[in-house]
N, C-alpha and C positions, 0 to 999 in steps of 0.2 A: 504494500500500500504506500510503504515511503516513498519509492523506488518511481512508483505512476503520479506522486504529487511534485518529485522534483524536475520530472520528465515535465510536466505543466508549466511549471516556471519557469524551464531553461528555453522550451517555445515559445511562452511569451514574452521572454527578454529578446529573443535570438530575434521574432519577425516584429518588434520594434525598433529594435537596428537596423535591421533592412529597409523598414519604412523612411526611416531619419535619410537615409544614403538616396535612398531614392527622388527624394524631396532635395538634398542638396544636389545632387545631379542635375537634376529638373531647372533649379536656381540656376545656375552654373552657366548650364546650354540657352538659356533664357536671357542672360546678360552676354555671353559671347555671339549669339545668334541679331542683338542688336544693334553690335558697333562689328558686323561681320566686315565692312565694307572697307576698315580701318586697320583690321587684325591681319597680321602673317603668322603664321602657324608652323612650325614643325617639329619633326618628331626626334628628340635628343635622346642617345645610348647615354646610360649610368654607367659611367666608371664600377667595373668592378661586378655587372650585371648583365645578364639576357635582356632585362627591359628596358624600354622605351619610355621616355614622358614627353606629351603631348607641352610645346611651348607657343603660347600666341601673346605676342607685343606689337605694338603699334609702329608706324614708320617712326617717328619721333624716337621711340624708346631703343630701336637697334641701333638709330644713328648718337646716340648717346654712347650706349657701350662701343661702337666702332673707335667714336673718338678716346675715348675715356680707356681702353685696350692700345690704343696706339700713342696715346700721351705713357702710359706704364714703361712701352717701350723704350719709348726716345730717353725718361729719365735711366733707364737702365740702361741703358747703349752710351749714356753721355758719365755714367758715375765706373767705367768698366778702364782696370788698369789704374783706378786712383788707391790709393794706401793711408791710413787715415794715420794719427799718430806723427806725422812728419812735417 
């Protein structure tokens, strides 16, 4: 009898997580499906993993990191061969 009362509980916690997930899913697709016209999208490998995550930013937002990735550079290209200490 214990055994079929906690078997009750753990399907009613278990299919109100899946409800929660589905709802923010929903949210999700609902906000990117908006500014669709805006977004670039694609699909990044994890280091260190078979999977994939889905990345969507705005023109604005990659032309940021482009530059902000290539200022990193130049300071490390410009500080290479110096020796601190002297």
């Amino acid at each position: 009898m214990k055994i079929a009362g906690v078997c009750v509980v753990l399907l009613v916690l278990l299919s109100g997580c899946n409800s929660t997930t589905e709802s923010a899913k929903n949210n999700n697709e609902s906000t990117i499906a908006k500014n669709q016209d805006d977004l670039y999208c694609k699909q990044d490998i994890i280091t260190g993993s078979k999977f994939t995550k889905r990345r969507c930013r705005t023109k604005d937002q990659i032309e940021h990191d482009r530059r902000a990735a290539k200022d990193m550079l130049n300071r490390q290209q410009s500080t290479v061969g110096v020796q601190g200490g002297q």
